[in-house]
NUZA-678350 format. One line per 8 residues: number of its first residue (from 1); their letters; for each residue x, y, z of C-alpha. Coordinates in steps of 0.001 Angstrom, whole numbers, plus 524288, in hexadecimal, padded with zeros to 5 digits. Layout:
! residues N
NUM = a = X:Y:Z; ...
//
This chain:
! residues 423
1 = xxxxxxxx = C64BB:5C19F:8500D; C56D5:5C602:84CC9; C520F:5C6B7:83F9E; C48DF:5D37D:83C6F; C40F5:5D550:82F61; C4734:5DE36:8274B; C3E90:5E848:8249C; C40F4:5F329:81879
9 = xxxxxxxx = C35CF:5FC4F:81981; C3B5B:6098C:81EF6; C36C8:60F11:82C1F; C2A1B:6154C:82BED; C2B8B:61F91:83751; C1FA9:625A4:83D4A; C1C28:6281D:82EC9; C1152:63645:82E70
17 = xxxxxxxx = C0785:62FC8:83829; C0789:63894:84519; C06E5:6325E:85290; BFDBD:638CA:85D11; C03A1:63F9F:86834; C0536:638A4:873A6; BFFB6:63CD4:8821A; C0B93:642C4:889DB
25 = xxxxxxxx = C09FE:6430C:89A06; C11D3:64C0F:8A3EE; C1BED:64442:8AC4E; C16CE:646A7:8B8B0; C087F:63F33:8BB4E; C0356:63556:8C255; C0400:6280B:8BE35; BFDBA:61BD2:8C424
33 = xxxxxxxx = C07B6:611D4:8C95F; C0219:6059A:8CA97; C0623:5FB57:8D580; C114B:5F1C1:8D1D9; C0E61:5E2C1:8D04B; C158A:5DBE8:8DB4C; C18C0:5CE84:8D7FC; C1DA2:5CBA4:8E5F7
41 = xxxxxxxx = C2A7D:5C626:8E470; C32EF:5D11D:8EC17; C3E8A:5CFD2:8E2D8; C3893:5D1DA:8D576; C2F4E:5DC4A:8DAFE; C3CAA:5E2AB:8DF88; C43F1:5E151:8D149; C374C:5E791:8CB12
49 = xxxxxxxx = C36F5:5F223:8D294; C2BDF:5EE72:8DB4D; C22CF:5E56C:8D329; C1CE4:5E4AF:8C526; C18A7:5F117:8C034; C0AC7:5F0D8:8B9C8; C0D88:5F26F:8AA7B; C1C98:5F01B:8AAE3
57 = xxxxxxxx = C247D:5E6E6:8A2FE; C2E2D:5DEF9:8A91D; C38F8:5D723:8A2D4; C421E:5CCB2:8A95F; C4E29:5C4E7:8A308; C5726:5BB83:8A714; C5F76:5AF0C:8A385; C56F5:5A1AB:89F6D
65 = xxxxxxxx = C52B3:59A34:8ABB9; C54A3:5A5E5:8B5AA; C471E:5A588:8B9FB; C4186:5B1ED:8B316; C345C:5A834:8AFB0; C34A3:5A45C:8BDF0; C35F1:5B116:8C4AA; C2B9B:5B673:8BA25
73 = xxxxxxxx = C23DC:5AB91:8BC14; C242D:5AEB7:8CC01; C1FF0:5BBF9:8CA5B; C1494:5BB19:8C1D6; C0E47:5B00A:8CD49; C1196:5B8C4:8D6AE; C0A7A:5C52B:8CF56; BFE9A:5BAD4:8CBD5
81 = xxxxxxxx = BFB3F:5BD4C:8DAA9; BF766:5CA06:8D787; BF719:5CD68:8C89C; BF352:5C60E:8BCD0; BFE66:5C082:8B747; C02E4:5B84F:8A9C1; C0FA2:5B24F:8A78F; C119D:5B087:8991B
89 = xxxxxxxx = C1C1E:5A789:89404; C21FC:5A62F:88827; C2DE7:59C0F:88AF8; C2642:5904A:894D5; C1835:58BC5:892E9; C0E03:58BDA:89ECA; C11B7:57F4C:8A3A1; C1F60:583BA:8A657
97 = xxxxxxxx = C1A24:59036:8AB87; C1207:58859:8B51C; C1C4D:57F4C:8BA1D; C2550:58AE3:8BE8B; C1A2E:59132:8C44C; C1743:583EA:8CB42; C23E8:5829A:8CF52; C251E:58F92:8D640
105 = xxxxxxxx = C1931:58FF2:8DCAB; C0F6D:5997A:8D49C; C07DF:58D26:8CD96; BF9F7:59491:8D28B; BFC26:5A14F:8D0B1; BF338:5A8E3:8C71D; BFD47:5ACBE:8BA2F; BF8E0:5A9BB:8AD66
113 = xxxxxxxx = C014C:5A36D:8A41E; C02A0:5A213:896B5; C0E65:59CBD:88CF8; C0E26:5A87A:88275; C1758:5B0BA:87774; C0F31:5B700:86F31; C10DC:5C540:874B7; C03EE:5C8BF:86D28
121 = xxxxxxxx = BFAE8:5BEB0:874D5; C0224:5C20F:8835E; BFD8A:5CF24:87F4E; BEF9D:5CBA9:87C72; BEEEB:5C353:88A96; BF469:5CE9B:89138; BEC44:5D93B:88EA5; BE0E1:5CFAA:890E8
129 = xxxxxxxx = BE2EE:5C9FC:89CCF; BEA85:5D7CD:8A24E; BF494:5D0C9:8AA5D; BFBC7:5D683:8B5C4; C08B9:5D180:8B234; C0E24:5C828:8A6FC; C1982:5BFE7:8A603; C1FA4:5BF1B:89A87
137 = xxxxxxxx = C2A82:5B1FF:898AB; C3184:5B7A2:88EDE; C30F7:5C0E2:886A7; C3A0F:5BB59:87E1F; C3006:5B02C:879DA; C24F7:5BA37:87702; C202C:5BDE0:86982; C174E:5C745:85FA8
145 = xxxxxxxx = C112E:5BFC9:85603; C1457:5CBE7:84CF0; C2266:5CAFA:84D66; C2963:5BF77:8458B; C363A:5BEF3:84D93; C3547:5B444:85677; C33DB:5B6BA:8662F; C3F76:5BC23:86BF9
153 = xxxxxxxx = C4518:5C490:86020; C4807:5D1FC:8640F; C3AAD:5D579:85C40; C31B7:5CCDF:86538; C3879:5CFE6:8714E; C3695:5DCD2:86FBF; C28CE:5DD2F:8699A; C22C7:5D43E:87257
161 = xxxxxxxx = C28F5:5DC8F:87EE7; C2279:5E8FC:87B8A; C146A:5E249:878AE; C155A:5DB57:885C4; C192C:5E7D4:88C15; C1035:5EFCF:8856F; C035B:5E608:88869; C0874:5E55A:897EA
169 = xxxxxxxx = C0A61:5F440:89A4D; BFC65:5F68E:8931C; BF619:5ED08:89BD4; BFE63:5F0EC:8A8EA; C04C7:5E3D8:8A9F3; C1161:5DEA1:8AEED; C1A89:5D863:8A539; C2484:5CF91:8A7D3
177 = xxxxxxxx = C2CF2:5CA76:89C19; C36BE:5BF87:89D1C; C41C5:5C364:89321; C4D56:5BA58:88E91; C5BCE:5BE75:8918F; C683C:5BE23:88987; C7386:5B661:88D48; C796A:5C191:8908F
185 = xxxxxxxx = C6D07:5C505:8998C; C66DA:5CEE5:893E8; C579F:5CE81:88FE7; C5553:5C7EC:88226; C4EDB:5CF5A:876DE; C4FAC:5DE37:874C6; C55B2:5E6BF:87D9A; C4A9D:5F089:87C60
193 = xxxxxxxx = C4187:5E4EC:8845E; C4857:5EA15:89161; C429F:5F711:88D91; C3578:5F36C:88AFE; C3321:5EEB9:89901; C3450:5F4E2:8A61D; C3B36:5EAFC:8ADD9; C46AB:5E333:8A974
201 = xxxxxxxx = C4AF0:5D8B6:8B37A; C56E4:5CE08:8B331; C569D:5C132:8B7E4; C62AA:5BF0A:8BC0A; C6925:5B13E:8C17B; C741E:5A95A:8C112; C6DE3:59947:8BF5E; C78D9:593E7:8C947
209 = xxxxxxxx = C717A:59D3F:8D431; C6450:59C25:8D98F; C6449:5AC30:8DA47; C5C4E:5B4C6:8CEFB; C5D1A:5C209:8CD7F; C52C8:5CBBC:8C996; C57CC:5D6FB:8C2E0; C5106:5E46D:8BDF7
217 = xxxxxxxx = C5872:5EC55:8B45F; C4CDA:5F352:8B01C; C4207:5F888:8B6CD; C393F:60449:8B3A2; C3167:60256:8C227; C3BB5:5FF7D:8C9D2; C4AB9:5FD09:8CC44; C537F:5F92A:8C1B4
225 = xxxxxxxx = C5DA2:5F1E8:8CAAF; C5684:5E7BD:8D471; C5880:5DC1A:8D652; C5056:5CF00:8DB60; C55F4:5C38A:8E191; C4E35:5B55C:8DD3C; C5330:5A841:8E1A2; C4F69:59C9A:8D7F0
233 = xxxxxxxx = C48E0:59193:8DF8E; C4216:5861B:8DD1E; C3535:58FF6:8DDD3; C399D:599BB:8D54C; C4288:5A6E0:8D83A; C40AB:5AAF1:8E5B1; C427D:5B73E:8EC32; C4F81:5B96B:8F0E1
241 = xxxxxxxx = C4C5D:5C727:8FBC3; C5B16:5C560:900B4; C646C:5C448:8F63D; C713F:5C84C:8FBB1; C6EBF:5BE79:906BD; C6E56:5B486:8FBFE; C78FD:5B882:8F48C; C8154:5B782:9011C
249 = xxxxxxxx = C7D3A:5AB76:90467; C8739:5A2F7:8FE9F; C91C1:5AC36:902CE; C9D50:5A685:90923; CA536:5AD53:9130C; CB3F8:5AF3C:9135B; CB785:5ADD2:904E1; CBF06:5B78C:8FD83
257 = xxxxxxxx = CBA57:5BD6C:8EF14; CACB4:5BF7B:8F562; CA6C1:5CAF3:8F8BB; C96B0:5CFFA:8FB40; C9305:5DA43:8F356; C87E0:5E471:8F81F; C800F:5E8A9:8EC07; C7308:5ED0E:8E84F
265 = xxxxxxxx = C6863:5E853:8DF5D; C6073:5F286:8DADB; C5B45:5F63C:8EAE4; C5EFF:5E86B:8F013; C6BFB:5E6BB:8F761; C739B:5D9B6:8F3CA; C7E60:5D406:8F8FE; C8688:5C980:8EFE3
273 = xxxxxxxx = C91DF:5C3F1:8F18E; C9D73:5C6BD:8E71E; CA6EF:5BBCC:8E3D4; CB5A8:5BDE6:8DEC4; CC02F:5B461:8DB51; CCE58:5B7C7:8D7C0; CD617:5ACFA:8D267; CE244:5ABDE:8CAE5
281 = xxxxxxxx = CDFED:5A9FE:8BD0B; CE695:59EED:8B669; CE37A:5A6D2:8A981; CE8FB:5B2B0:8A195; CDE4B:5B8B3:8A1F3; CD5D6:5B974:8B052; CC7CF:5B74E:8B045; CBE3C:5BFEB:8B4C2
289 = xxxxxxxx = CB108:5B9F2:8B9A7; CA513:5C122:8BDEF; C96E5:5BBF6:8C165; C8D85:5C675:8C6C7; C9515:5D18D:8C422; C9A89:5DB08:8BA03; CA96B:5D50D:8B2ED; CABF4:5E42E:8AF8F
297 = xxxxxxxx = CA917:5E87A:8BD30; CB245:5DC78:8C188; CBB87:5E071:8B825; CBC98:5EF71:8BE30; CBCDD:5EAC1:8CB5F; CC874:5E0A1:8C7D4; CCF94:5ED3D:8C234; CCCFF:5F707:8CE77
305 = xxxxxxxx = CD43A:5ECA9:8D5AF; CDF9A:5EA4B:8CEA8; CE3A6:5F899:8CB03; CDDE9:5FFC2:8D7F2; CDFF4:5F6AC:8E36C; CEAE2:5EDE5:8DDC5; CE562:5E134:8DD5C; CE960:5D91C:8D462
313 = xxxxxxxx = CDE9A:5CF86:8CD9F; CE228:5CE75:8C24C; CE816:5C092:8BDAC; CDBB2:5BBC1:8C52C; CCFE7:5B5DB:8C10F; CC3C3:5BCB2:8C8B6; CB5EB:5B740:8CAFA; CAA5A:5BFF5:8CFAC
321 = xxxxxxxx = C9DC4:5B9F1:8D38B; C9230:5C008:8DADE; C8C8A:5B576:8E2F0; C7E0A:5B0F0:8E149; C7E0C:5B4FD:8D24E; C78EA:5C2F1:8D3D3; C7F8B:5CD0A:8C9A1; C84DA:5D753:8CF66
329 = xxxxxxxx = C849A:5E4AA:8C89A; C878F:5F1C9:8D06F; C9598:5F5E7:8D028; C9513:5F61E:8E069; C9942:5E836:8DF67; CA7BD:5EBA3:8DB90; CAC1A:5ECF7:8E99C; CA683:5E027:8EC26
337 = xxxxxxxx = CAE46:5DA26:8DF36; CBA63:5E033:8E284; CB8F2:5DD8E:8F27B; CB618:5CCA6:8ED02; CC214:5CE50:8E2D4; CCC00:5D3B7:8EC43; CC5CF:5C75E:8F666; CCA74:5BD45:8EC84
345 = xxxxxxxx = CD4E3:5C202:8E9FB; CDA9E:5C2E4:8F60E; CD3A0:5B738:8FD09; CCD33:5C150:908BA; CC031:5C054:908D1; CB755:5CC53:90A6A; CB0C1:5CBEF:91813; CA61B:5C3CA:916A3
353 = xxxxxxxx = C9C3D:5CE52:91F10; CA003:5D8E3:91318; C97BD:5DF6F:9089D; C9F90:5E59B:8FE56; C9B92:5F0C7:8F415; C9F78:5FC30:8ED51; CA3F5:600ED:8DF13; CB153:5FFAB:8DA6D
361 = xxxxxxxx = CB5FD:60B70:8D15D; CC230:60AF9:8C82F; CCA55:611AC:8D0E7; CC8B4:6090F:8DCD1; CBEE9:610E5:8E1C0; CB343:609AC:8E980; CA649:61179:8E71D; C9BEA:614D4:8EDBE
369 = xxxxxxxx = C8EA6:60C2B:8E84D; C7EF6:60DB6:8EA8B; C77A2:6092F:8F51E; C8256:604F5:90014; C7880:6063A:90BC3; C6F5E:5FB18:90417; C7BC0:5F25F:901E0; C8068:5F242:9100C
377 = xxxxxxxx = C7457:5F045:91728; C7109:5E577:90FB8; C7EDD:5E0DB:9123E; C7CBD:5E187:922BC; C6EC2:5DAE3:92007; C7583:5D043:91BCF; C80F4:5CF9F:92793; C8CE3:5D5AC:9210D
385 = xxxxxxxx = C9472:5DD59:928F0; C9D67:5E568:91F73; C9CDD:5EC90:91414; CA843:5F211:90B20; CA1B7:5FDC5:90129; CA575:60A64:8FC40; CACB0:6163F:90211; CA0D0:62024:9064A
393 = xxxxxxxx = CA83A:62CAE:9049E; C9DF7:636CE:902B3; C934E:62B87:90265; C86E4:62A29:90B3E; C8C9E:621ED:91647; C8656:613AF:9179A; C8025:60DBA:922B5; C88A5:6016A:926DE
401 = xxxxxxxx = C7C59:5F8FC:92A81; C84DE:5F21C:934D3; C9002:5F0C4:929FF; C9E7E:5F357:92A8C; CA060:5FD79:91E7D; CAE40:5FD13:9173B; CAF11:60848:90FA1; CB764:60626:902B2
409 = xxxxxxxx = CBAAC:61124:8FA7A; CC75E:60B1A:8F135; CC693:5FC89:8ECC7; CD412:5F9D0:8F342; CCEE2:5FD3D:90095; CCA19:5EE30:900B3; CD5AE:5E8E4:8FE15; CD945:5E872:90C82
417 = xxxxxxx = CCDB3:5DFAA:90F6E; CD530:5D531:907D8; CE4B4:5D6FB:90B76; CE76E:5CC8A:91429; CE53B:5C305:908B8; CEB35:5CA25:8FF10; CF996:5C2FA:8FA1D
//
């Protein structure tokens, strides 16, 4: 609940002053593109879309304690090696700042500091000094001294975004806000904040894995769908360049209700593996348990089963997990689900040198899905030697890369992959 002044004078409209017209340009000229900022840690530069872009405004969320200050914290030493950069923080004071900058190594490197949240006087330092790229930990705690709601109302959120923004794209200099998340995930504040900026990113994690995830779901200079691997160690997130080989790592071989999925993150290949377990339910009602992955999605796929291929699931309770805590969100994954479901249930595992993936569609149907040739090269990079996917009838035939194709074109053509343990 925020409380606004109530305010009885009636709307003034443009009232009979005139505006001045404003300069209008033809589409097609030449603009000057200047370089991108490269902080030099491969997996952000991938998620935004090659580096920082002079001007832009870039805003990052995630849960408490995910690392968003570390990772932030990492790329602004980094970027000191080659641009003047300030890390302004509103939540810790300079002493904390300096002991997590100790403890991962960048104690030496040349970023100033400062433990600020009055939006006006970050403004006055900025255009000053004209730095390369700010940090800004969060937005949530900042403030303009001619509001009265207190730091992080809607009206302060809001207000103090579109100074910041407007002072950094003035001055050509790269933004970076840290913004506060809802339990259900999403950013804190106005909605409208995501619109302000150019970049959105996600911090994704589970706390009982080591494994973060980088996530861009906005990005006006680049791809809206990447993805970066970190790992957090003792010093700091580091750079995870293989992450299906890490997600696989763990896997164990010869157990039914598993299966590894081939999907794609944004231009990255990943390999995961998806867990099912069918087991009777002692109650009226069966439970349905997902972590990674969509219930509705789980929900369809349950139903294709039943009334298309016969299998009855029921009075069970199912489990889905995807391994390693990555969240899983392209629809190719239901061939996986179903291929893991039908494993439990039956108690035959899926061969353990198999990639699974393809689209389930209400009618049993197993559709075709994007970039196949991606998905099953960086399947035989990684030593499998089969792959189940989608019926190519009038499709653009893949290479095999050394793999064993099995084309599936109706859901119930897997079924005989698990017969001999079927009751």
């Amino acid at each position: 609940m925020v409380e606004e002044a109530k305010n009885d004078r009636p709307p003034q409209g443009l009232g009979r002053a005139k505006g001045r017209v404003i300069e209008l340009h033809p589409l097609e000229g030449v603009s000057e593109v200047q370089p991108r900022r490269v902080v030099g840690i491969n997996e952000f530069d991938r998620v935004a879309g090659g580096g920082l872009v002079p001007g832009s405004a870039l805003l990052i969320g995630g849960d408490p304690g995910i690392g968003k200050s570390t990772l932030l914290l990492q790329v602004t030493a980094l970027l000191s090696r080659k641009a003047s950069c300030a890390y302004i923080s509103g939540e810790e004071s300079l002493d904390q700042v300096r002991m997590r900058a100790s403890r991962l190594g960048f104690a030496k490197e040349k970023v100033e500091l400062a433990a600020a949240t009055n939006v006006r006087d970050i403004i006055e330092t900025i255009e000053r000094r004209n730095f390369d790229a700010v940090v800004i930990d969060s937005i949530q705690t900042m403030y303009l001294d001619n509001l009265d709601s207190a730091p992080g109302t809607v009206a302060q959120v809001r207000a103090s975004a579109a100074e910041l923004i407007r002072a950094a794209k003035k001055r050509g200099t790269c933004l970076l806000l840290v913004g506060h998340v809802t339990k259900e995930g999403q950013i804190a504040g106005p909605r409208v904040l995501e619109h302000m900026v150019d970049t959105v990113l996600y911090f994704e994690g589970d706390r009982g894995h080591s494994f973060r995830i980088l996530r861009a779901v906005k990005n006006r200079f680049g791809p809206t769908d990447e993805i970066g691997v970190f790992e957090m160690a003792e010093q700091g997130l580091m750079e995870v360049p293989n992450p299906s080989e890490l997600f696989l790592s763990q896997r164990q071989r010869e157990v039914s209700g598993s299966a590894v999925f081939a999907g794609m993150e944004g231009t990255r290949p990943v390999l995961v593996e998806v867990q099912a377990l069918v087991a009777p339910s002692p109650l009226g009602t069966p439970r349905r348990a997902v972590i990674g992955w969509d219930q509705s999605r789980l929900s369809m796929v349950l139903a294709v089963l039943e009334s298309r291929c016969g299998v009855v699931i029921g009075p069970n309770d199912v489990y889905l997990n995807v391994a390693g805590g990555l969240k899983i969100n392209e629809p190719a994954a239901d061939l996986a689900v179903a291929a893991a479901l039908v494993s439990s249930l039956s108690g035959v595992p899926v061969p353990h040198d198999m990639v699974v993936f393809g689209e389930i569609g209400l009618s049993g149907e197993v559709r075709h899905v994007a970039q196949g040739d991606q998905r099953i090269k960086e399947a035989s990079k990684l030593g499998f030697k089969n792959a189940m996917i989608p019926h190519l009838a009038g499709k653009k035939a893949l290479a095999d890369h050394g793999l064993k194709l099995t084309q599936v074109k109706q859901l119930q053509d897997i079924l005989p992959l698990f017969s001999e343990g079927k009751n």
